[in-house]
Every structure is written in structure tokens, then in C-alpha cells.
N, C-alpha and C positions, 0 to 999 in steps of 0.2 A: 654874206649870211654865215658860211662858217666861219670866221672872226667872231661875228657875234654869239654863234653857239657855243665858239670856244671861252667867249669870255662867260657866259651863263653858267659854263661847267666849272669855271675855274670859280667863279664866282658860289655856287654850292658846294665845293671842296672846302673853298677857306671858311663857309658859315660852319661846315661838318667837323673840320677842324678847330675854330674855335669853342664851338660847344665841349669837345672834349678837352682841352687844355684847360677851359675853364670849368669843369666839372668841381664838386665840392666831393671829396670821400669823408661822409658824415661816422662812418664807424658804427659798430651796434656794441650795446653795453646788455648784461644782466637786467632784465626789469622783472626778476618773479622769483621767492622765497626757493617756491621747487625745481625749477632747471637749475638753479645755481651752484656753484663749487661749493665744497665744505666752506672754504677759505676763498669769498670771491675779494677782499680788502678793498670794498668800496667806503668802508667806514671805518673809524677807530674803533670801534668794536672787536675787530680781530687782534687790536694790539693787546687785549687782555690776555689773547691765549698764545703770544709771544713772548718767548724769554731770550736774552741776553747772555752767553757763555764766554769762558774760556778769557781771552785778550781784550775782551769788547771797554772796557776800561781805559787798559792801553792806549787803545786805535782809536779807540772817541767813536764808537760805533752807537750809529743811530739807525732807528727802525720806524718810519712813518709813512703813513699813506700818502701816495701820490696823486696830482691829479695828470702830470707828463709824464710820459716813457711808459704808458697802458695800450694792449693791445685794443681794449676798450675799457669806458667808465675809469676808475681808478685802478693799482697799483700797489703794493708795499716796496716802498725807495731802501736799500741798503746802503749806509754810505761811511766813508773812515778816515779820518784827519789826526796824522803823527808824521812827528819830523825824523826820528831816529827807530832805527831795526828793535824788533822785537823777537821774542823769543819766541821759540815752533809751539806755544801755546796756542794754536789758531782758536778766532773767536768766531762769532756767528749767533745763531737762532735758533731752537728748539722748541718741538710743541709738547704738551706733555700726555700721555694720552691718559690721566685723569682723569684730565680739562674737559675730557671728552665721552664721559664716562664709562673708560675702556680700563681693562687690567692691566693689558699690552699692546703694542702694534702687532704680535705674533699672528700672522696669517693675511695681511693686508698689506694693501700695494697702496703708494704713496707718488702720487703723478703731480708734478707741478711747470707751470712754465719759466722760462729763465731767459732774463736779456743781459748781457754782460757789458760791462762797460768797453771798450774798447783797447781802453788805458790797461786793464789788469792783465790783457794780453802779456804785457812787459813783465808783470809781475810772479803769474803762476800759469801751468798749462793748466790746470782745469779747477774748477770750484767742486764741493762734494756736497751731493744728496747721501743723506747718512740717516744711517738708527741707532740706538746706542742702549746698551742693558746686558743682556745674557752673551751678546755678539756683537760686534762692529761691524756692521753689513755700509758697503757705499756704492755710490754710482754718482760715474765723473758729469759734471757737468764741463763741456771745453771750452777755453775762452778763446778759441780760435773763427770764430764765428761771430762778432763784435758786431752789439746791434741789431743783431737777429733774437726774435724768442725762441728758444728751443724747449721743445718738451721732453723730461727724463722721468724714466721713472723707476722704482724698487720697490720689490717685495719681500715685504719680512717673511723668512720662513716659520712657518707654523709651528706654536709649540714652543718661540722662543721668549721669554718673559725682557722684550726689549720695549721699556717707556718710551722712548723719546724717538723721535723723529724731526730733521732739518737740515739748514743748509750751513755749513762751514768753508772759511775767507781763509783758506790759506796766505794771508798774504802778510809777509814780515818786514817788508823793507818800504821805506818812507811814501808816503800815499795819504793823498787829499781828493776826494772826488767822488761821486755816486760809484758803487762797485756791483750793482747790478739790481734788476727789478725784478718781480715775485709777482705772477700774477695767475689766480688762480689754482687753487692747490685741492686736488682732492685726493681723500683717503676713503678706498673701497675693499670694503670684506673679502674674503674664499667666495662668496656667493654672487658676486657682480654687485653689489647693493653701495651705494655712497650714503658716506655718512652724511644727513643733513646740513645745511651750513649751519652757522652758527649765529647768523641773527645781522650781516655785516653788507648786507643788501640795501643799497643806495637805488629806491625804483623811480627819481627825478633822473639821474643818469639814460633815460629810456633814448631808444635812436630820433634825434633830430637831428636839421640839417644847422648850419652856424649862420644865423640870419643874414650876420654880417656880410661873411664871406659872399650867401648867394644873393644878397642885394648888389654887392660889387660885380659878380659875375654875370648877373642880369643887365648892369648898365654897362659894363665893357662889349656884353654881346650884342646890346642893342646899338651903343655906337659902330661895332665893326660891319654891321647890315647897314645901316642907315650909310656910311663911306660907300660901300659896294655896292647899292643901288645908287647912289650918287652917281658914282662914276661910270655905270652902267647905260644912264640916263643921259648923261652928258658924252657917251661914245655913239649911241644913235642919234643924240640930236648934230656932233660935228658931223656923223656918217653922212646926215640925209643934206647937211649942206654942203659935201661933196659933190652930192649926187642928182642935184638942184640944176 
């Protein structure tokens, strides 16, 4: 009898155990105009109010939404293809705060998330969240953290007549490869208030699960019960013809 309890227990461990390994992490995405970031880049909609600076020529720098490398829903992919060194002109991305119907960024804090390619490791220690106008205000993003989303963030000080706010790619020497993702960017007032988004709300993105995936997980877990009472079945039936 304790053989057979012990195989019952082992036998619920491994069901306990499979369910979680085969879990599905479904992710949750933006599904509503009003929780959303200024800048959630679930649509080409936010590439209107991206701009292109500096080397982006150069580097062959491209700016489009992603639907990989998203903490959830989409993304905005950074990415830069050149054979030879370029000059400390670094290029990157700017918002402009027109676009926004703003005078300046003076007085608001600008928070966004950041995944770094792994690769640009080699290239620069840190990427910059920057403002640019009456001052050059920045804040490092590091790229010692590969893979990870980090959140940084800057506030312009008040008063200062600085347009522009974004991310600049320090990086000059030869580079092929995504150099980081951009997800989620908001920009909030002196008063805690976020600016609305901007219209770039993808609400088919809502959380489901990947049918696929848990159809697969459903019959993997059905086979590994269906073996385990198998052979649970067939250790009392040898048991009892021992004991016959």
C-alpha cells in the first residue's frame, strides 16, 4: 500500500508539474483609448509624430512598429545597417512637442520603456533619453542590461523653451541589427496629468490566450494523465497477481 501511495503522489506531482511547464503566458496588451501611454505604438499612427535626426541617413536607420520584442500588443523597432564608421553625429528619434499641441516640453517628465539589443552592448555604454531646445537635458539609458525593458525617465525643468524630446543611438562603428525597442512612452505635466495618446490604440491586441499554443498544451497534458494512469492501472493489476 505505501508503493502504491507513493506512486499516486508521484503520480500528482508529475500531473502538477506538467500543467505548469506547459502553461501558456498569454501577455496583456492596451485595449482602451484612456489607460493608454501617450505613445502606446500599437499602430502606424505614432510614426507621424516621429522624426528621424542626426546620422539616421547614414546608419539606414529605420523606425516601425513591431509586432516582436513587446512587453505587450506592439512596439516601435529601432534598427541601423552601415558597413563603415561614422561620424559623432549620432542619429535617432525626436518628438516634437507642436505635434502635440505644446509650446515646449518645459515642466514635464518624459518616461518611456527601453529594451536594448544585446549587441549594442559592444558598441556604446548607454543610449540617451534627451530634450533638446533652450538646454540639453539627458538621461542614460544603459546597455548593460540586454533584453531587459528598462524604464527611464527625465524632466524637463520648467520655464525651459525645449521642443523636442527623444532617444539618440550613439553608436558609430559598423552595425547591422535591431538596436532597441520603445514601448510605451508617456509624457506628464507639473500636475501628474498625461497627455492623451494620440490615437495609436490597436483594441484587437486585447489579452487572449494563443489557441494554438493551448490546443498543443491541452493534448500534451491529456497524453501525460492518460500514460500515468496507464501505468498506475497496470501496477495494481501486476500487484494483485502477486498476491493471488
Amino acid at each position: 500500500m505505501k508503493k502504491l501511495l507513493s506512486l499516486f503522489l508521484a503520480a500528482a506531482s508529475a500531473l502538477a508539474m506538467g500543467t505548469t511547464a506547459l502553461a501558456v503566458d498569454t501577455g496583456t496588451a492596451t485595449v482602451t483609448k484612456e489607460d493608454a501611454a501617450t505613445f502606446a505604438f500599437d499602430t502606424t499612427k505614432s510614426l507621424t509624430y516621429i522624426h528621424s535626426f542626426g546620422n539616421a541617413s547614414d546608419t539606414n536607420l529605420t523606425l516601425r512598429i513591431s509586432d516582436t520584442g513587446a512587453l505587450a500588443g506592439r512596439c516601435l523597432e529601432m534598427a541601423e545597417s552601415f558597413s563603415s564608421e561614422v561620424s559623432n553625429q549620432y542619429g535617432g528619434f525626436y518628438i516634437d512637442a507642436a505635434d502635440l499641441g505644446l509650446d515646449s516640453f518645459g515642466g514635464y517628465t518624459v518616461t518611456a520603456n527601453v529594451k536594448v539589443n544585446k549587441k549594442v552592448n559592444k558598441q556604446t555604454d548607454s543610449l540617451l533619453l534627451f530634450s533638446d531646445g533652450e538646454q540639453w537635458v539627458t538621461a542614460n539609458i544603459p546597455t548593460s542590461y540586454p533584453d531587459d525593458y528598462l524604464k527611464v525617465s527625465l524632466t524637463v525643468p520648467a520655464g525651459l523653451k525645449n521642443s523636442k524630446v527623444g532617444i539618440s543611438l550613439p553608436i558609430t562603428t559598423p552595425y547591422d541589427d535591431v538596436v532597441c525597442y520603445v514601448e510605451d512612452i508617456n509624457i506628464t505635466d507639473n500636475y501628474g496629468k498625461t497627455l492623451p495618446n494620440v490615437g495609436d490604440v490597436d483594441t484587437s491586441l486585447a489579452k487572449a490566450p494563443n489557441k494554438g499554443l493551448s490546443a498543443l498544451s491541452t493534448a500534451l497534458f491529456v497524453i501525460l494523465a492518460v500514460a500515468i494512469v496507464g501505468g498506475i492501472v497496470y501496477f495494481i493489476i501486476d500487484l494483485k497477481k502477486k498476491y493471488r
